[in-house]
C-alpha positions in Angstrom: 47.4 -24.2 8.0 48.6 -21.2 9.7 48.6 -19.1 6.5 44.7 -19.9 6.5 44.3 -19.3 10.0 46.0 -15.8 9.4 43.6 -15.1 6.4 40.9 -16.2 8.0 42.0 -13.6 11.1 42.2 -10.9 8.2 38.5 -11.3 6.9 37.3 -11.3 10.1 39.0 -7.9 11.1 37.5 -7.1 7.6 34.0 -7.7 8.1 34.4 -6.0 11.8 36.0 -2.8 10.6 32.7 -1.3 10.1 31.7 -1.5 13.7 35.0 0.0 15.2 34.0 4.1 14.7 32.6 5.8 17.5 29.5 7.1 18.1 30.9 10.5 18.0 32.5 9.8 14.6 29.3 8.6 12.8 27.5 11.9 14.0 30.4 13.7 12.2 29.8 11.8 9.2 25.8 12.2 9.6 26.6 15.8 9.4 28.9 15.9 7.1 26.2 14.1 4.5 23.3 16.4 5.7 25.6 19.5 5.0 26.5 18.0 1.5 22.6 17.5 0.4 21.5 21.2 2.1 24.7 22.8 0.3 23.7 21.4 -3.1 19.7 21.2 -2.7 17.1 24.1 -2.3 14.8 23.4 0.9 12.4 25.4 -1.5 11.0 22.3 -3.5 7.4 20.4 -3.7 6.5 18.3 -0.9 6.2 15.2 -2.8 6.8 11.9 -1.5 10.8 12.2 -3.2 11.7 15.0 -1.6 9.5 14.6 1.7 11.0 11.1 2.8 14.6 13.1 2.9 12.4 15.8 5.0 11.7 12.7 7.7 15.3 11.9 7.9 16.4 15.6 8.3 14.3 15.8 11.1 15.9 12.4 12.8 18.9 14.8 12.3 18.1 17.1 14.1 16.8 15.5 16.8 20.6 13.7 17.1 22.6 16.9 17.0 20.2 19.4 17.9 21.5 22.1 15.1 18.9 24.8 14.3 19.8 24.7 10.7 18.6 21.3 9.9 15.1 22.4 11.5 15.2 25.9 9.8 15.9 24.0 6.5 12.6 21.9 7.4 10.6 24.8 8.3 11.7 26.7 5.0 10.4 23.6 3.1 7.0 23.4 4.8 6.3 27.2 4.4 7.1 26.8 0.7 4.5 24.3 0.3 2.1 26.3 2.5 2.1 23.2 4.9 0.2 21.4 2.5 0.5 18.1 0.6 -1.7 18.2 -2.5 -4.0 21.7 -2.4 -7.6 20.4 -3.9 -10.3 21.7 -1.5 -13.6 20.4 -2.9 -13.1 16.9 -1.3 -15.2 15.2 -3.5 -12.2 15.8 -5.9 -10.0 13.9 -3.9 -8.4 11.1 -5.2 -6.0 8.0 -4.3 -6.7 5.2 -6.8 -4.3 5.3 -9.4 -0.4 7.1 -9.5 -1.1 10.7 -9.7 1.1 13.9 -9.6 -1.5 16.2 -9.3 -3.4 18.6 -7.1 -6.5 16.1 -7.0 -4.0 13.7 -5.4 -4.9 14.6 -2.1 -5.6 11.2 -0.2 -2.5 9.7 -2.0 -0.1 8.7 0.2 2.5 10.2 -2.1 1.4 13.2 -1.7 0.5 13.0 2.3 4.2 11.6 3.6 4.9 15.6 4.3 2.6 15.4 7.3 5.0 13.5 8.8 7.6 16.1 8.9 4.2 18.9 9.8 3.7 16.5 12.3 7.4 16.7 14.1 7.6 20.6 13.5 4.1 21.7 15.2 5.5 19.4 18.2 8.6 21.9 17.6 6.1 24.9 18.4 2.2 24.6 18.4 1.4 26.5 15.9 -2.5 25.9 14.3 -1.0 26.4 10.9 1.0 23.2 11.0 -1.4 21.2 11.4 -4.2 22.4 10.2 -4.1 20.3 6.5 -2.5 17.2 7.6 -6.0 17.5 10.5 -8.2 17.9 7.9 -6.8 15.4 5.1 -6.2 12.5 7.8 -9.2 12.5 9.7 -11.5 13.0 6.5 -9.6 9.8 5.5 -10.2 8.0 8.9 -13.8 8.8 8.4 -14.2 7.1 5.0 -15.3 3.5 4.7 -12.6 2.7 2.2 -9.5 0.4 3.1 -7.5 0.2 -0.2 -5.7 3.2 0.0 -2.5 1.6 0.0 -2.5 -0.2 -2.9 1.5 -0.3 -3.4 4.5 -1.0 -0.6 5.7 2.5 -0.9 2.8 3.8 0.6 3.4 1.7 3.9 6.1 3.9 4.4 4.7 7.1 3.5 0.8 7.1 4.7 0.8 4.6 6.9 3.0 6.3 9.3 1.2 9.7 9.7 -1.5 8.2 11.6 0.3 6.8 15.0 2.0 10.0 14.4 -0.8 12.1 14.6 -2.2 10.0 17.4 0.5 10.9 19.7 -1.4 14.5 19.3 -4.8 14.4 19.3 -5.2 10.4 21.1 -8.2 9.7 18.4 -8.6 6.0 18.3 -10.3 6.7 15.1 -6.5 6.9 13.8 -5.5 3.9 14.7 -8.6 1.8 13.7 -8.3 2.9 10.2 -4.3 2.5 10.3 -4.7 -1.3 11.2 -7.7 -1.3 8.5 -5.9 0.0 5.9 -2.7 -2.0 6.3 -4.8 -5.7 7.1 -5.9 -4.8 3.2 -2.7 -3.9 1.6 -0.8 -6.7 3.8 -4.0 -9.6 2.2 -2.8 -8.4 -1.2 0.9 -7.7 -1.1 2.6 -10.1 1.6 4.1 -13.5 0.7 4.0 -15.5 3.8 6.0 -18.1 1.9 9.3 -15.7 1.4 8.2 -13.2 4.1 8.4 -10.6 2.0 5.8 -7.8 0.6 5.3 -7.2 -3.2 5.7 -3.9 -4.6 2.3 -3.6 -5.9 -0.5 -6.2 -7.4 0.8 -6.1 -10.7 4.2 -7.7 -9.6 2.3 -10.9 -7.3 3.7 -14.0 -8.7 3.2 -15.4 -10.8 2.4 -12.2 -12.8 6.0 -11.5 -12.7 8.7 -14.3 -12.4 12.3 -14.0 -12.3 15.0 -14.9 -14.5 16.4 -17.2 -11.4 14.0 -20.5 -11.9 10.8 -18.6 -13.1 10.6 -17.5 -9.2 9.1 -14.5 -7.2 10.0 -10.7 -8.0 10.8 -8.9 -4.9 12.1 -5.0 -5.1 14.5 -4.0 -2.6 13.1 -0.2 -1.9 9.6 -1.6 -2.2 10.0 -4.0 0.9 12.8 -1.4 2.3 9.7 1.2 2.5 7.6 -1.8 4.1 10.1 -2.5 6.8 11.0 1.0 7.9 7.4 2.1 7.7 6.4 -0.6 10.3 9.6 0.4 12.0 8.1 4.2 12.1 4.4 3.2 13.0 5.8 0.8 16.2 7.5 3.7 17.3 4.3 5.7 18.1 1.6 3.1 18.5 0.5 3.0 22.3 2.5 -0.4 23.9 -1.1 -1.7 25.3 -2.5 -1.4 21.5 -4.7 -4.5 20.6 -3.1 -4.1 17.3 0.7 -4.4 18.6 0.6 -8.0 18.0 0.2 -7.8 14.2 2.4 -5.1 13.4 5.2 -7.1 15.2 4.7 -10.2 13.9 4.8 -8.7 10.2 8.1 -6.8 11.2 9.7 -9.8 12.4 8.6 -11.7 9.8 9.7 -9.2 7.2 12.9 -9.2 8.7 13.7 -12.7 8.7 12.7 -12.7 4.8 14.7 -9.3 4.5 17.9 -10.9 6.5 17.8 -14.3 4.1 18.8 -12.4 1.0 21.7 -10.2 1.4 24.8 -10.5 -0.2 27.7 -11.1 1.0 29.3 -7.4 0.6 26.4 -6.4 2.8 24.0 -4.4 0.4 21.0 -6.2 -0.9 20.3 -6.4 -4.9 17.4 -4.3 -6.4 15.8 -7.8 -7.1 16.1 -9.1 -3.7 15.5 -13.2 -4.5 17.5 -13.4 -8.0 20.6 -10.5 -8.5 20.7 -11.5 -12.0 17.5 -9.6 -12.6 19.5 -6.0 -11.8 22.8 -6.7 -10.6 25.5 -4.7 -8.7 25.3 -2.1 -5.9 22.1 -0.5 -4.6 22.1 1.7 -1.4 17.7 2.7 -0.8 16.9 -0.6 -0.2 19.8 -1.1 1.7 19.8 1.7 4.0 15.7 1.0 4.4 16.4 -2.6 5.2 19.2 -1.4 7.8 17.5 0.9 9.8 14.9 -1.4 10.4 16.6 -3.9 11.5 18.8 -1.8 13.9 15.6 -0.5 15.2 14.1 -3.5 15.7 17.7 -4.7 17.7 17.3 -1.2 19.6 14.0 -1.8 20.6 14.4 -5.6 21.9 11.7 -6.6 18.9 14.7 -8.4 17.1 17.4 -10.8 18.5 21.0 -8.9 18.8 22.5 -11.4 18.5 21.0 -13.2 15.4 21.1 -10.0 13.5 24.3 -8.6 14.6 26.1 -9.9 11.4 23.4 -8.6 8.8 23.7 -5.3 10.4 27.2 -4.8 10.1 27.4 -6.3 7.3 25.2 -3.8 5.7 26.5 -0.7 7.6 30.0 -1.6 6.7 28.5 -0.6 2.8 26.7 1.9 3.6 29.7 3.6 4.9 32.2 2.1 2.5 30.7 1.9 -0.7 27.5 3.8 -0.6 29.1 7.1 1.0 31.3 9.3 -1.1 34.6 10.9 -0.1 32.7 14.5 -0.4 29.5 13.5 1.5 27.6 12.5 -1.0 25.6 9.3 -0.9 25.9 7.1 -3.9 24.7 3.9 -5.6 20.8 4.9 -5.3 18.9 3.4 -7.8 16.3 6.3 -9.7 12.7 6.4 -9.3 11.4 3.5 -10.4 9.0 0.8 -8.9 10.9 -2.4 -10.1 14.4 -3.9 -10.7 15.0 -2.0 -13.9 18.7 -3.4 -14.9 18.4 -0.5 -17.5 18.7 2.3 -15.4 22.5 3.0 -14.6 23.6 3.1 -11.5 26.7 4.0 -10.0 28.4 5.8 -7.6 27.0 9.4 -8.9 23.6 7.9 -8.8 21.8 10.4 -5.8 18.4 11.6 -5.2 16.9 13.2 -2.1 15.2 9.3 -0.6 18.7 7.8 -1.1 20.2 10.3 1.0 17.4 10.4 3.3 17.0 6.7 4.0 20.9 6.4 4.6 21.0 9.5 7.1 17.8 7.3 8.5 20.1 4.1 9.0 23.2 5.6 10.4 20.9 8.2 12.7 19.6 4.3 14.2 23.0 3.1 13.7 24.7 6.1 16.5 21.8 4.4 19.1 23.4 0.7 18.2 26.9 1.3 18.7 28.1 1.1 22.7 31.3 3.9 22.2 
């Protein structure tokens, strides 16, 4: 009996170890990864949605430390794309509809998730350059009658945001009127009120797509992961007295709830979030998208502490664990992809510029958490 009790003590210290660092020591470790991915990446690279949602945690970094080369390595990015997402002019060229890489692109929310970081770096210094794209691109889109521009959960993450965002500058109402428009549609088609979680697109919506666990639902981790931190992102900005609070709070606790249900016991959650068997082992996006929005739901008194104190440390204790690399490196990120693939290796050498970005995103939330 006492040899349990001992073992018991043992796995409890275990799953606490996580929490122990100080606030002071994550910021070292936050820096420490950012200096890794500047060393070894080019801030001279396309401002597509891969690269761009590192740009949006970059900027969370700087905001914590306050270093001038984190923002001059945003700035050098945004003057290489000409602070400009996709560069078609003629709108009536513009497209969103289906997956697209090119300049046509424009109202594709791929291709728009750099205003975000335009956004932060005219507040920076208020220069009409900045802004002047992400103006004309958003508030052409706010003017259109359409609502199915966000057709797959990724886009919740990288569109939806830019438009409480650029309401905190300009105070259009237009912005937020299309916002809640825009995600009522996506949230008819992709949310399943049953599991509380979002789809990654139509063509996964069950029963389209079933499991191997039972024939059930298909959920992907970084497809909800975007979902959660997106809302996470928009509730940040959206006025408190909104009429349209309500909803977006309701989905993000709701979300989280569904989110919370599914983890695994090491902490991480499985690219197939209902059934591991479908792609087993490690997988830190998701992960690190689920974390920091649950630690800024807990920050913001939208989610219980207490309830999700476990989950959270839990999960951070892989992200810093498992998921960071002794050099700084961040591991375990499943490639571009929209689905659990089980064929696409990953490991601990498995990076890419959202990985990185979405754990710097968690443990920049996680520094506002911890009390030390």
């Amino acid at each position: 009996m006492k040899k349990l009790s001992i073992l018991a003590l043992g796995a409890m210290l275990m799953a606490q170890s996580a929490v122990a660092q100080t606030r002071q020591e994550v910021i070292s470790t936050i820096e420490k990864v950012n200096d890794y991915w500047q060393a070894h990446n080019s801030a001279r690279c396309r401002g597509f949605w891969d690269n761009a949602a590192y740009f949006t945690s970059n900027q969370e970094v700087y905001a914590l430390t306050g270093k001038q080369k984190y923002l001059d390595y945003s700035i050098e990015w945004a003057e290489y794309n000409n602070w400009k997402g996709a560069t078609q002019t003629n709108k009536s060229q513009w497209q969103y509809k289906t997956y697209g890489e090119g300049m046509n692109h424009v109202l594709f929310a791929d291709w728009q998730i750099c205003f975000q970081v335009y956004i932060d770096l005219y507040k920076q210094e208020h220069r009409a350059e900045r802004l002047q794209r992400t103006l004309e691109v958003m508030c052409y889109q706010a003017s259109t009658p359409d609502t199915d521009y966000w057709w797959w959960a990724d886009a919740l993450y990288m569109g939806m945001p830019i438009f409480t965002k650029l309401y905190t500058v300009t105070h259009d109402q237009k912005l937020l009127d299309k916002q809640y428009e825009c995600f009522h549609w996506t949230d008819s088609l992709l949310f399943d009120k049953e599991a509380q979680i979002y789809y990654r697109d139509g063509k996964y919506v069950y029963p389209k797509v079933k499991t191997a666990c039972n024939e059930g639902k298909s959920f992907w981790a970084r497809g909800a992961g975007w979902v959660l931190a997106g809302l996470a992102k928009v509730l940040q900005d959206l006025p408190k007295d909104s009429k349209y609070r309500p909803f977006y709070v309701d989905r993000f606790k709701q979300l989280a709830a569904g989110v919370a249900r599914c983890q695994q016991p090491e902490g991480y959650w499985t690219r197939s979030m209902l059934c591991p068997d479908d792609a087993p082992g490690y997988e830190t996006s998701g992960t690190a998208f689920f974390t920091y929005g649950l630690l800024w739901g807990v920050n913001n008194g939208i989610l219980p502490a207490k309830q999700y104190a476990p989950t959270i440390d839990k999960a951070w204790k892989y992200l810093y664990e498992t998921a960071l690399q002794p050099d700084g490196s961040i591991g375990y990120v499943q490639p571009i992809g929209e689905k659990p693939d089980p064929s696409r290796t990953v490991n601990a050498k498995s990076q890419a510029p959202f990985g990185t970005g979405a754990w710097l995103l968690a443990a920049c939330e996680y520094t506002k958490y911890i009390k030390q």
